[in-house]
C-alpha positions as CSV (number, residue, x, y, z in Angstrom):
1,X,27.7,-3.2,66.5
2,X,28.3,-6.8,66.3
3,X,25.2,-7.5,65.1
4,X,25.6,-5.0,62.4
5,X,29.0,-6.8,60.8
6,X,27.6,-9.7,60.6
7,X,24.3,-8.6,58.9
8,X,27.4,-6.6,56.2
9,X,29.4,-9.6,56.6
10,X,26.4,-12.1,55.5
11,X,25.4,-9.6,52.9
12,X,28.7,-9.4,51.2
13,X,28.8,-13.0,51.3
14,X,25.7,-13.2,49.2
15,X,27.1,-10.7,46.7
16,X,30.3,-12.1,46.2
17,X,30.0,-15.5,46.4
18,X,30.8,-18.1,43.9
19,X,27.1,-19.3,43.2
20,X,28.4,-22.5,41.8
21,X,26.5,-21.9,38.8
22,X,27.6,-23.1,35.3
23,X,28.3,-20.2,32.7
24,X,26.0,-21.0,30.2
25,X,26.3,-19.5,27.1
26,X,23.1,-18.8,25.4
27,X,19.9,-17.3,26.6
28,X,16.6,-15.2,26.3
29,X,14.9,-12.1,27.8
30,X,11.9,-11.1,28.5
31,X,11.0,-7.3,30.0
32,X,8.8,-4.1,30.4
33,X,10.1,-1.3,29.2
34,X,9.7,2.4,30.2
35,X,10.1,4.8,27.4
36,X,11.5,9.1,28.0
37,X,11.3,10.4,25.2
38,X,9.9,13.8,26.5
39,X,12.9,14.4,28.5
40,X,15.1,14.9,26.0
41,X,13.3,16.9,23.9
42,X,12.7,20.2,26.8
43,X,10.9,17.7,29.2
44,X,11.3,17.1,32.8
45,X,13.5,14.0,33.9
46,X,11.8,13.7,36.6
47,X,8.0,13.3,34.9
48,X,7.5,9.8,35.4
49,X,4.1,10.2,35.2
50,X,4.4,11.0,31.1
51,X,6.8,7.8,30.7
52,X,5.6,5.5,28.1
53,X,5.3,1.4,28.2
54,X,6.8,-1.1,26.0
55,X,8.0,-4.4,25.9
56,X,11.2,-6.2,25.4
57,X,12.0,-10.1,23.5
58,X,15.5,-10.6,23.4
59,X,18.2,-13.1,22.4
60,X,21.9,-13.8,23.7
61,X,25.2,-15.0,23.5
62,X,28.1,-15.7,24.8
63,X,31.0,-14.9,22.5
64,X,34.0,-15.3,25.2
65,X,34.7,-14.9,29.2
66,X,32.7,-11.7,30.1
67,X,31.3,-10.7,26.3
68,X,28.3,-11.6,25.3
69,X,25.4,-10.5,22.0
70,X,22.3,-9.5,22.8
71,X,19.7,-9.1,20.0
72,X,16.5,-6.7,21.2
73,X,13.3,-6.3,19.8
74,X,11.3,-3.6,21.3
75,X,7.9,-2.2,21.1
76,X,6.5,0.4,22.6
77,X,4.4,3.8,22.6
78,X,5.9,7.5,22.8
79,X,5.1,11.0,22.5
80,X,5.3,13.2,19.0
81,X,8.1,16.3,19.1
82,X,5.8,19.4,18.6
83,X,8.5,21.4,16.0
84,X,5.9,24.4,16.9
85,X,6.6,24.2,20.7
86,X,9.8,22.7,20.4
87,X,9.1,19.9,22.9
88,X,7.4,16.0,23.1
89,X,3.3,16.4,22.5
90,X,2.5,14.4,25.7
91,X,-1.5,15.1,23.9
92,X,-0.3,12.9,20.3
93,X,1.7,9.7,20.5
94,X,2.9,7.3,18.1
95,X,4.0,3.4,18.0
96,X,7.4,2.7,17.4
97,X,9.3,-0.9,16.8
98,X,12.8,-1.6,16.8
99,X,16.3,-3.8,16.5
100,X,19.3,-3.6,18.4
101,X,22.6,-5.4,18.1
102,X,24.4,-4.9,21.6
103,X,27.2,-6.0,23.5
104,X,27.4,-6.5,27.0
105,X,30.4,-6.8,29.4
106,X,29.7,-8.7,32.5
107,X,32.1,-7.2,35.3
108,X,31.4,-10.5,37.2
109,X,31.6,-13.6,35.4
110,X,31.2,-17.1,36.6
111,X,28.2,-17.3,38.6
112,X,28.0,-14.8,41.3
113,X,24.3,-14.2,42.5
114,X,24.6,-10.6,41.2
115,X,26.3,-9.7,38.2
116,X,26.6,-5.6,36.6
117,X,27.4,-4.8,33.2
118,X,27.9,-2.1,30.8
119,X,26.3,-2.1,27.2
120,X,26.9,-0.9,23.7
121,X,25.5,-1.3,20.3
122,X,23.4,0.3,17.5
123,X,19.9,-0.6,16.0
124,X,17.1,0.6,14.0
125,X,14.1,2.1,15.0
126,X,10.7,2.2,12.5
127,X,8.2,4.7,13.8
128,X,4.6,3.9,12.9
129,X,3.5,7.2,10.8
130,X,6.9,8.3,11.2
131,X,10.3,8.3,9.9
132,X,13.0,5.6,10.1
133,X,16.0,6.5,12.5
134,X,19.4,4.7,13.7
135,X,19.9,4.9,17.3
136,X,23.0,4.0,19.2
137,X,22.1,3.1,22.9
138,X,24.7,3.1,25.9
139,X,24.0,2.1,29.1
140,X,24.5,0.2,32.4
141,X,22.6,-3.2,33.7
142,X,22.9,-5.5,36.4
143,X,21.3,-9.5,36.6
144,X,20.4,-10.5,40.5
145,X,20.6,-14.5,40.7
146,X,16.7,-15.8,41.1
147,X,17.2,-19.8,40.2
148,X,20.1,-22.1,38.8
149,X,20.1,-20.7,35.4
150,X,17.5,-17.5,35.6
151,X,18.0,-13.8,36.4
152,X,16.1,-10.9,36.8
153,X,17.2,-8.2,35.2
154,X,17.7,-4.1,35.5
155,X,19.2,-1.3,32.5
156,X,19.1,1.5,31.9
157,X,20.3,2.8,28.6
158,X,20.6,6.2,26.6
159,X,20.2,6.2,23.0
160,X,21.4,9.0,20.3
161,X,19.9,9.2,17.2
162,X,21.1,10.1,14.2
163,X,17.2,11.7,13.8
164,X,16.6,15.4,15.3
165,X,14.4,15.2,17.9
166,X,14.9,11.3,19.1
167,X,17.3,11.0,21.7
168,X,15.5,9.2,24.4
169,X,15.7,6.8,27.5
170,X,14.7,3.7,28.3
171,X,14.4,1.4,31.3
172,X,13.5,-2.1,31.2
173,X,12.8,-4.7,33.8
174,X,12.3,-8.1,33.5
175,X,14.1,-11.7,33.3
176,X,16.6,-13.8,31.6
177,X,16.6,-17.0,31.2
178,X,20.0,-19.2,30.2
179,X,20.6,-22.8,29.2
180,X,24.0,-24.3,27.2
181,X,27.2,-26.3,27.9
182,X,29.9,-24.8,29.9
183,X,33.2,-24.3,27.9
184,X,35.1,-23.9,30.8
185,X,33.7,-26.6,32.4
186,X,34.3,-28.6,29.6
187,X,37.5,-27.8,29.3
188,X,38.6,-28.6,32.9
189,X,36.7,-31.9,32.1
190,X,38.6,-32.6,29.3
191,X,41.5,-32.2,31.1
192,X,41.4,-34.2,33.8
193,X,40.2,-37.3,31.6
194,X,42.9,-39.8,31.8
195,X,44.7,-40.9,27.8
196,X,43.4,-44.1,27.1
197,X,47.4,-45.0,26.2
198,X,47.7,-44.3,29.8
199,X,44.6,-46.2,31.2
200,X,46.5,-49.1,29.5
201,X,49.8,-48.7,30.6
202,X,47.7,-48.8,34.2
203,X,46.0,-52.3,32.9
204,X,49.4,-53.6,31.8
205,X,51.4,-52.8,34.8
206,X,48.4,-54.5,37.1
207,X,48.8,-57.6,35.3
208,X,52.3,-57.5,35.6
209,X,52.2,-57.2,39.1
210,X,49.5,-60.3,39.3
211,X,51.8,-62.4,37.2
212,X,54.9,-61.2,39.8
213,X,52.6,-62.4,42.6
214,X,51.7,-65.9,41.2
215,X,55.1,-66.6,40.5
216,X,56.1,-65.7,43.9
217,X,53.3,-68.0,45.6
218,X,54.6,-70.9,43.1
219,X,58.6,-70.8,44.0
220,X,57.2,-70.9,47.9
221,X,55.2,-74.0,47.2
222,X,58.1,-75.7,45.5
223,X,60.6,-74.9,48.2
224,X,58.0,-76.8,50.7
């Protein structure tokens, strides 16, 4: 039993710390994407096998504590809705490229070595002998600490369309990769500096105090 809290306690520990790590504010992403379209058109959720693969670039920033932007291109392969069967075509499939503007609200911000998040946005997507649809994705991530300023990253999202026959979801694994100043840290930096008109008052009041103390040594030598 013993051993058993301290194996929670150490675990915790690892969650919840403070990694100590600056916030930075802007970053990249790199990931594999699994693509469901099938499900949502009569399929089975739990098909895996009839998932489709694409690939993620994305960009991101911070826009204040616990907010950031993140831009995503995506490409990937999925299946054709049969309007005969009323159901994907796992038999025909077609490429498909998109753009997403998304916001992202880190519940954990500051650091920590693992950080969830929720996510929002809208974005277009251009199927390759297709039609063009607008697609509004919701969904849930979470970043697990891997280096200083890296993370590897999990989502999972759901998008709508505004198309019949394109809702669809998509999971993506991969990394992020973060660089930029801290503001915070900049802040509390700039904070603590010391006024220059103080540093001098500082200056003037030493000299005063050497000038006190020659004085003083010169009245003693007269009175010997």
């Amino acid at each position: 039993m013993k051993k058993f809290v301290c194996i929670t306690a150490l675990l915790l520990s690892y969650v919840f710390a403070d990694a100590q790590n600056p916030d930075y504010t802007t970053g990249v992403s790199f990931k594999t994407l699994f693509l469901d379209y099938q499900s949502q058109q009569g399929g089975s959720l739990e098909s895996f096998k009839d998932y489709h693969h694409g690939f993620e670039f994305g960009f991101q920033k911070k826009i204040s504590r616990g907010l950031s932007l993140a831009i995503p291109f995506k490409f990937g392969t999925v299946e054709e809705y049969n309007t005969a069967t009323k159901r994907s075509d796992l038999n025909k499939h077609k490429q498909i490229a998109s753009l997403d503007a998304q916001f992202q609200y880190h519940l954990y911000n500051g650091g920590n070595n693992i950080v969830p998040y929720l996510m929002a946005g809208a974005g277009g997507v251009m199927e390759f002998e297709g039609d063009f649809n607008v697609q509004v994705p919701l969904g849930v991530g979470v970043n697990f600490k891997a280096a200083k300023n890296a993370y590897i990253n999990l989502q999972a999202e759901y998008r709508y369309s505004f198309l019949e026959n394109r809702n669809n979801l998509q999971y993506g694994l991969g990394f992020i990769y973060l660089w930029g100043a801290k503001k915070d840290s900049m802040a509390v930096s700039t904070d603590n500096e010391v006024p220059e008109e103080d540093k001098m008052k500082v200056d003037e009041n030493k000299e005063d105090e050497v000038k006190r103390l020659r004085k003083s040594r010169r009245r003693r030598m007269i009175k010997k």
